[in-house]
C-alpha positions in Angstrom: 115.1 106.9 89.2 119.0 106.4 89.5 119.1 106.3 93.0 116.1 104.0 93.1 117.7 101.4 90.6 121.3 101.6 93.0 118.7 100.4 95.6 117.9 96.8 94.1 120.7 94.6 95.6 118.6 95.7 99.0 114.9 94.0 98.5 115.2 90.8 99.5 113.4 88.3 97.2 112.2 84.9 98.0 111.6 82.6 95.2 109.3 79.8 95.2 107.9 77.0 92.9 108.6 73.4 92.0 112.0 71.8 92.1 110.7 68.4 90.4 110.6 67.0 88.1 114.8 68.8 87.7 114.4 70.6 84.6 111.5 73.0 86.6 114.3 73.6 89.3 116.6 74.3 86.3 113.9 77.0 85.0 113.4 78.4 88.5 117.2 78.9 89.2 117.4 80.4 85.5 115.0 82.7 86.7 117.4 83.3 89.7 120.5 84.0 88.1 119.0 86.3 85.5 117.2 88.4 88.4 120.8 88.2 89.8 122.4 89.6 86.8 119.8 92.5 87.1 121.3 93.7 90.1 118.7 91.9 92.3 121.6 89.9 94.8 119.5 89.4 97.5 117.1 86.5 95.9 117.1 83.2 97.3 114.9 79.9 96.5 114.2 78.3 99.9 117.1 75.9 98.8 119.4 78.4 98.7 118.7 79.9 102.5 121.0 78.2 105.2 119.7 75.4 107.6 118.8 77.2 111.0 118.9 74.9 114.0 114.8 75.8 114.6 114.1 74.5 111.5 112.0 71.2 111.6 111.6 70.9 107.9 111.4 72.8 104.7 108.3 74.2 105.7 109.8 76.0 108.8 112.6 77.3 105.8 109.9 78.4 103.4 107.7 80.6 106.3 111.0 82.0 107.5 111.5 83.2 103.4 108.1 84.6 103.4 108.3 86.5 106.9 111.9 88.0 106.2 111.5 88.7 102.5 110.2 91.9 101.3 108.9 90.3 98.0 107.6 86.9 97.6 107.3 85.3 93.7 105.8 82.3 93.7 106.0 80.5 89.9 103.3 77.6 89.3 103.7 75.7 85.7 101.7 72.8 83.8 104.9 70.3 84.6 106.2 71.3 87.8 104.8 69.2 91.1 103.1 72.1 92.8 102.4 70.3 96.5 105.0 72.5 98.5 104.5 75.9 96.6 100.8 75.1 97.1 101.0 74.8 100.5 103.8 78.2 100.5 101.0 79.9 99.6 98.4 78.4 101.5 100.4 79.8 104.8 100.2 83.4 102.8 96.4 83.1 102.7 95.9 82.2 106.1 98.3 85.1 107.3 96.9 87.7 105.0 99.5 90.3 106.1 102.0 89.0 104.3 99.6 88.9 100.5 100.6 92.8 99.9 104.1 91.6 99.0 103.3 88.7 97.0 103.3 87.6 93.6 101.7 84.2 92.1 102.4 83.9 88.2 100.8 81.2 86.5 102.0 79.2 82.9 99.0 78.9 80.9 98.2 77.5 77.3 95.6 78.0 74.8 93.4 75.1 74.2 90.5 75.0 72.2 89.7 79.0 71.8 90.1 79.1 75.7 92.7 79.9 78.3 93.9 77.0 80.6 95.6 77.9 83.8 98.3 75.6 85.7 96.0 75.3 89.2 93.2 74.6 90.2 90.1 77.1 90.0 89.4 76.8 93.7 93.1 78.1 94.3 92.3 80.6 92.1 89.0 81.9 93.3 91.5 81.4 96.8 94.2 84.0 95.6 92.0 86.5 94.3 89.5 86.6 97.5 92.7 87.5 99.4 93.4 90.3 97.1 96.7 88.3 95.6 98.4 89.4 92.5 98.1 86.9 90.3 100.1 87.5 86.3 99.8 84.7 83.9 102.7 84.2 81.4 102.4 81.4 78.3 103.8 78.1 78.3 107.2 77.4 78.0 108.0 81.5 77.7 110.3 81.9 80.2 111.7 84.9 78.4 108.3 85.9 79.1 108.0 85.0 82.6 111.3 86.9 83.5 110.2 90.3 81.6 107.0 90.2 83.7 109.3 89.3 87.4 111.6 92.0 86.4 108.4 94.6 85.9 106.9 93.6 89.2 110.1 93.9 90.9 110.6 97.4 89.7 107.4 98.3 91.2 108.0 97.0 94.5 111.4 98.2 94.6 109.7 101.8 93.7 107.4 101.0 96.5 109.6 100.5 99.2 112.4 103.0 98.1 109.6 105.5 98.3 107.1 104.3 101.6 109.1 101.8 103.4 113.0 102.7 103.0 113.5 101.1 106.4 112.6 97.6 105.2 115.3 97.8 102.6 117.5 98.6 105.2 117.5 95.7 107.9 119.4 92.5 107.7 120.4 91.4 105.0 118.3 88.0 103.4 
């Protein structure tokens, strides 16, 4: 497992989700840093990526995360204004090869004995048809939310160390 673990500063990581209103940019680059501080260097929000001259807007910057990263975490809450992560992952369903490497997690409450979710159930029924993983993490538990990022990123990190070492190895995010 050691030499899996010394691999983690290699899996590039694109991070996506609503940067309005500011404290949900605040909560996504929390999310960042303490990814960061687990070793994981190579994660980047879209905002964080440098302005390429073939960019025409963010879009362009977002589909050039999701292409060159090898894991894609997409974070939808009650609060946050979802239009661009929404249509982030409305490129992933209409390129399905790139749904095996992402990740959509959710914020949901408890209201009245049953569980409300942050989106829409069309998007749901949407993610799932694809095959998307989709992990739901309570409201306002971004402790939460970060235990469950850091558990899918071990397994992907796992996955690639041991299937796709190659990927881990090209240019750097």
């Amino acid at each position: 497992m050691a030499g899996i673990l010394e691999r983690k500063a290699s899996l590039r990581i694109g991070l996506y989700g609503s940067y309005y209103p500011a404290a949900e940019l605040k909560r996504l680059e929390s999310l960042r840093n303490s990814i960061k501080r687990d070793g994981y260097s190579s994660i980047r929000l879209v905002r964080d990526m440098p302005d390429l001259p073939d960019f025409k807007d963010e879009m362009d910057k977002s589909v050039f995360s999701i292409r060159r990263s090898n894991v894609n975490l997409f974070v939808l809450t009650f609060r946050g204004q979802k239009q661009g992560a929404v249509r982030e992952l409305d490129y992933v369903l209409k390129n399905p090869e790139h749904v095996f490497k992402c990740v959509v997690f959710i914020e949901t409450m408890r209201r009245a004995g049953s569980t409300v979710r942050c989106l829409t159930s069309m998007l749901q029924d949407d993610l799932r048809a694809v095959g998307m993983r989709v992990v739901e993490f309570a409201r306002d538990k971004d402790d939460e939310l970060t235990g469950l990022a850091r558990g899918t990123l071990l397994d992907f990190l796992y996955y690639y160390v041991r299937n796709r070492p190659e990927d881990l190895e090209s240019d750097a995010h």
